[in-house]
N, C-alpha and C positions, 0 to 999 in steps of 0.2 A: 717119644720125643727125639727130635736127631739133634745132636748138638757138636761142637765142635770137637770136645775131646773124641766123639767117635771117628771123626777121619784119618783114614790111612795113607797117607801121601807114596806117591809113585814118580819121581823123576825122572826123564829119558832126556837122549842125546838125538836121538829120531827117533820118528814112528811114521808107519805110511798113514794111520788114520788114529786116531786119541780113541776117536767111539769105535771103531772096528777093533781097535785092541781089548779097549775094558770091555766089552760084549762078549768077544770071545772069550776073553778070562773068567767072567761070568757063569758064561753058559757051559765051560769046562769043571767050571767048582772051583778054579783055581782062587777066586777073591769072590768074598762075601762082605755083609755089612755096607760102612759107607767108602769107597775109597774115590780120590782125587787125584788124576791123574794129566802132568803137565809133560808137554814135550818140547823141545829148545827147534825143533826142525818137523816138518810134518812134510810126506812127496804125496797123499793122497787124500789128503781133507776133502767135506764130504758136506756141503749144504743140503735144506729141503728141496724135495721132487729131483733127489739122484743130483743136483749143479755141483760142481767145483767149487770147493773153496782156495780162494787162490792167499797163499802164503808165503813171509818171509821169516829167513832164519834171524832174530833178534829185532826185529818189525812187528811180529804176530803174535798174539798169546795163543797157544792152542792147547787148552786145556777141555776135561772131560772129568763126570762127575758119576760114579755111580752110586746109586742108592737101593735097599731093599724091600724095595714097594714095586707093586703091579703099575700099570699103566695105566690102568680104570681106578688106580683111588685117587688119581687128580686128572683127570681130562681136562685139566687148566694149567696144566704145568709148563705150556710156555710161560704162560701169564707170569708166575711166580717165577719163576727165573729171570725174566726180563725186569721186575719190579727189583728184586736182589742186587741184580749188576746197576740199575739206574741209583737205587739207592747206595750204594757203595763209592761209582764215582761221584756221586754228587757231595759225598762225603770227603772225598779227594779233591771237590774245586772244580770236575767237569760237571756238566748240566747236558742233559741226552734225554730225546725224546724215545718213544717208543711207536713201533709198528704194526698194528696187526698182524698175523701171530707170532714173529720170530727177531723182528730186525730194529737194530738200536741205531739209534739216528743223530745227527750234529746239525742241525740247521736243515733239514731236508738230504742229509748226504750220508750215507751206511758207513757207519761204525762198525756194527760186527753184526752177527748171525747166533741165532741157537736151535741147536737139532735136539730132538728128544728120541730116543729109543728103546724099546722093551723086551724083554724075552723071559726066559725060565731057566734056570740052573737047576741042579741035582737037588738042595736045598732049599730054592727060596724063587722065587721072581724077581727078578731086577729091572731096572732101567737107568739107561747114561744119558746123562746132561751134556751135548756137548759144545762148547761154546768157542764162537773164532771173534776176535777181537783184533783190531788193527790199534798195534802202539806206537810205531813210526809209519813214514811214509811206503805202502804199497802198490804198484802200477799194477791196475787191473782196465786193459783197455775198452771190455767190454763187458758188462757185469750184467749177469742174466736178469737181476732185479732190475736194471734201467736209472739203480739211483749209481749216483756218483759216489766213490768211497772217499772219506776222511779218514784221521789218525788222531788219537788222544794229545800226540806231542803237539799237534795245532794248535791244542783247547788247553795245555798245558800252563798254571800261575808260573809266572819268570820267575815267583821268588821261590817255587821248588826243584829239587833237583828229581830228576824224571827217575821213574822206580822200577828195577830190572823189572823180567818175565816172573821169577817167581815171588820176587815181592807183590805183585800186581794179583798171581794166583792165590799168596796168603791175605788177601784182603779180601780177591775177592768171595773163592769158596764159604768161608763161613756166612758171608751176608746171603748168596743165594743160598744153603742148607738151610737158614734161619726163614728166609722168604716161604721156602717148602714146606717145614716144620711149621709156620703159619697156617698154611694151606690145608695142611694134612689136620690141622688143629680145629681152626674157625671156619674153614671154604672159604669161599670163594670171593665176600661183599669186600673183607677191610683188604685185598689184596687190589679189587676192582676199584677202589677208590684210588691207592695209589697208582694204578694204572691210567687212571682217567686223565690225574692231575698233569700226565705226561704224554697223552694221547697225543702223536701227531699228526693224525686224521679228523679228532673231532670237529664237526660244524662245517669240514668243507663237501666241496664236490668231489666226489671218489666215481670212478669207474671200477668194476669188478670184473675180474678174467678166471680165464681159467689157464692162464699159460701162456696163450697163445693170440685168443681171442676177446673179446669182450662181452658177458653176459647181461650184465645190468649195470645201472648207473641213477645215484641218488646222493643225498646227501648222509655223511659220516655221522651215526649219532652212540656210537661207543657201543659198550661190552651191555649183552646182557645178563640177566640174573645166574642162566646157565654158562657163559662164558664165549655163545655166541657174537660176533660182530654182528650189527644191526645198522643198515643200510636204509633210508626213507626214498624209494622210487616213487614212482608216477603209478605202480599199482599197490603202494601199501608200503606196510615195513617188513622188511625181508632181512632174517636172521642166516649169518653166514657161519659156515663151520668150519674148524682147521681142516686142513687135507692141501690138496693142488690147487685150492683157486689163492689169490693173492692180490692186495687194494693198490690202484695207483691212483694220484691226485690226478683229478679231469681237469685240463688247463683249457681254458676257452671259454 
């Protein structure tokens, strides 16, 4: 069971990458167990399929999570990390949707990202959670996902007062280690549920790419038992799998 007295907290002033750090630290033996790691400045953040994550210093949360599990005992560990963070601000008085497999959403507009990665250290297998979050306003003029980015301070109650970078980390790490701890526990069904209730693809018209192009197009009909997204086209229902492709809403 992973729990919160197991985290090791790491604070920095920079980093070029949160997951490029704890990975290497990982895979040198240098850190084992769970540790959490926040940075105040990031110059090389690191979205899905290689994109930039674009950042600011006191703007961005960029934080990273490692844990000591293989990558094959939860092939749904976006899921559970996105359920953690929805579950946590929603607990703080924001409400965020989710996105098939990575991206947290305000109204149709990218909130944050989360990368997942794996490897081997000298003792153990690991893998980092790594999470980018916009807390204030960030100019990203052209954001490879297509969605427009928002900021928590938007969605922020007037009657609180807004809560630095690492308050924001100690709130949110334990709820996603507790999402994962779920995962690693029961799988995959009571994680899919709260994912569903936040889906914000279900029941529309979604187009499927692969990057670039467009592969298929049907309608949004959520997660399945395995963790796949499940697409209703014109020849059947079509299960999609995390990797490079990625859903966008079909307008028209």
């Amino acid at each position: 069971m992973l729990t919160q007295a197991d985290i090791d907290w790491i604070v920095l002033d920079s980093v070029d990458s949160t997951n490029a750090h704890l990975c290497a630290a990982y895979a040198r033996g240098e850190r084992t167990g769970v540790v959490a790691l926040l940075a105040h400045a990031q110059t090389q953040g690191r979205g899905r399929a290689g994109r930039a994550w674009v950042s600011e210093p006191g703007a961005s949360l960029c934080l990273s999570i490692g844990l000591p599990i293989a990558g094959s005992q939860l092939p749904f560990l976006p899921i559970c990390v996105g359920v953690g963070v929805a579950e946590c601000l929603q607990a703080s008085g924001v409400r965020v949707q989710l996105k098939w497999p990575n991206d947290i959403l305000i109204n149709g507009h990218k909130l944050g990202g989360i990368l997942c990665e794996s490897g081997s250290g000298p003792a153990e297998p690991y893998t980092v959670i790594g999470l980018g979050l916009n807390l204030g306003p960030v100019e990203v003029h052209s954001p490879p996902s297509g969605l427009k980015a928002t900021f928590v301070q938007a969605h922020w109650p007037d009657e609180q007062p807004m809560l630095s970078n690492l308050d924001w980390a100690k709130r949110l790490v334990p709820s996603i280690v507790s999402a994962v701890d779920l995962g690693l526990r029961s799988g995959l069904a009571p994680l899919a549920a709260l994912f569903s209730k936040r889906d914000a693809f279900l029941g529309q018209k979604v187009v499927l790419t692969d990057g670039q192009k467009p592969v298929a197009e049907g309608i949004a009909m959520g997660l399945s038992e395995s963790g796949a997204y499940l697409i209703d086209t014109a020849d059947g229902l079509l299960p999609v799998h995390a990797g490079d492709l990625s859903l966008r809403v079909q307008h028209g």
